[in-house]
N, C-alpha and C positions, 0 to 999 in steps of 0.2 A: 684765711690761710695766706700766708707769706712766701714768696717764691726766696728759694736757698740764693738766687744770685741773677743776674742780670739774664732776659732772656735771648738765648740766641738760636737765629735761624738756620734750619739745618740745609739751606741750600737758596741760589739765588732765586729759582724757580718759587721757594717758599715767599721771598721777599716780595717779588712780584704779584703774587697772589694776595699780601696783604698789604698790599699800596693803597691801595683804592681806598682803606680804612683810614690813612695817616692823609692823603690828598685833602685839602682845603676846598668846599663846596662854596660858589656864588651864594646872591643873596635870592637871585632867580631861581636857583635848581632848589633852596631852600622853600622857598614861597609856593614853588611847582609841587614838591613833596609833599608839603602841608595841607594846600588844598587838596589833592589828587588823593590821597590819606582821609578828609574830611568826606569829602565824599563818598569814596569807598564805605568809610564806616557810620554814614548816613542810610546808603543803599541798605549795608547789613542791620542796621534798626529797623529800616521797614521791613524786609526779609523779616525777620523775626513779629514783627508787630500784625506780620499780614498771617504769620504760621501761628501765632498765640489768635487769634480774631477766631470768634465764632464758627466759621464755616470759610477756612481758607482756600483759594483759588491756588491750588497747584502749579499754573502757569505763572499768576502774578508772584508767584514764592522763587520759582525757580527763574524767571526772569531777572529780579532783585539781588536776589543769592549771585546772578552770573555777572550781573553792571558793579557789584561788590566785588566781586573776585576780579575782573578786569580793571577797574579804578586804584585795589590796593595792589597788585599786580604792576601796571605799570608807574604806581610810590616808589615800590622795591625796586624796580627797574631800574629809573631814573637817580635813584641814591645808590645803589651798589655799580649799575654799569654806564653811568650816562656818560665819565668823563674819556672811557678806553678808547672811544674812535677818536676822539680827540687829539689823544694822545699816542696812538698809532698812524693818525696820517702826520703827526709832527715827525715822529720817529723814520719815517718812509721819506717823507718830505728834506730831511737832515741827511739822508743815504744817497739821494740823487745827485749824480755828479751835475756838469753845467753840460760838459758832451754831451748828455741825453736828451739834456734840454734842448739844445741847438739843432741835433737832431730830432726834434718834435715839432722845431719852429720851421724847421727846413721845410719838413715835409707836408707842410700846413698851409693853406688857404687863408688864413687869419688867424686871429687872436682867441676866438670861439675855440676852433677845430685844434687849434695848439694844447690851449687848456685838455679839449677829451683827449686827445692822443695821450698827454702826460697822465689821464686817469686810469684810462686802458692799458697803455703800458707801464703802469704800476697800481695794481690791484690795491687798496683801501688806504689810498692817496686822496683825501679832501677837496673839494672846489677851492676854499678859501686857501688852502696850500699848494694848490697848483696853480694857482692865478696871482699867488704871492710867486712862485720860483719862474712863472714868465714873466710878469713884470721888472722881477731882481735882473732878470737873463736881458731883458731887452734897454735895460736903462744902463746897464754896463757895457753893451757892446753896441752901440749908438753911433 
């Protein structure tokens, strides 16, 4: 079936929600999917091989059955949501004025304590982008 014309999204919220599809995956989170994937679908052949077997051990089925569900579990994970914190602490990280910074540095004891302050006072703000906007903060005003 052939769609009548070009598709469009009925909202930017829509757009959002399928970003994640059109996002370029490394070659890591690729390699991580595939094994984590393999194994998963390892566990569930034994799961199965242990449930078809003679006289199967209930525990050894449902132990199997659950290292399967938790291994392909976190495949899907890692492919659908691995890159959003990412790209939310960029997005938080980009919203931070340099005042807030300065006031993080002020009230700080060091380079450590600076970094948590800017984590705490901005909820799902990254290590590596808070320790990029004191470094940016501290080499600029030197």
């Amino acid at each position: 079936m052939t769609w009548p014309g070009p598709l469009e999204s009925s909202s930017p919220a829509a757009d959002a929600m399928a970003e994640h599809l059109r996002r370029p995956r490394g070659g890591a989170t690729v390699a991580y999917v595939i094994a984590t994937a393999a194994g998963g679908a390892g566990a569930l052949v034994i799961a199965a091989a242990q449930l078809l077997s003679g006289s199967p051990s209930v525990m050894d089925v449902l132990l199997w059955a659950a290292i399967a569900v938790l291994l392909l579990g976190a495949a899907a994970h890692r492919w659908w949501l691995g890159g959003r914190n990412e790209e939310r602490s960029l997005r938080i990280a980009a919203a931070i004025r340099p005042e807030q910074v300065a006031a993080a540095i002020r009230g700080s004891s060091g380079e450590i304590d600076a970094v948590r302050r800017l984590r705490v006072s901005h909820p799902g703000l990254g290590l590596r982008h808070a320790y990029d906007l004191y470094q940016h903060y501290a080499r600029e005003h030197r």
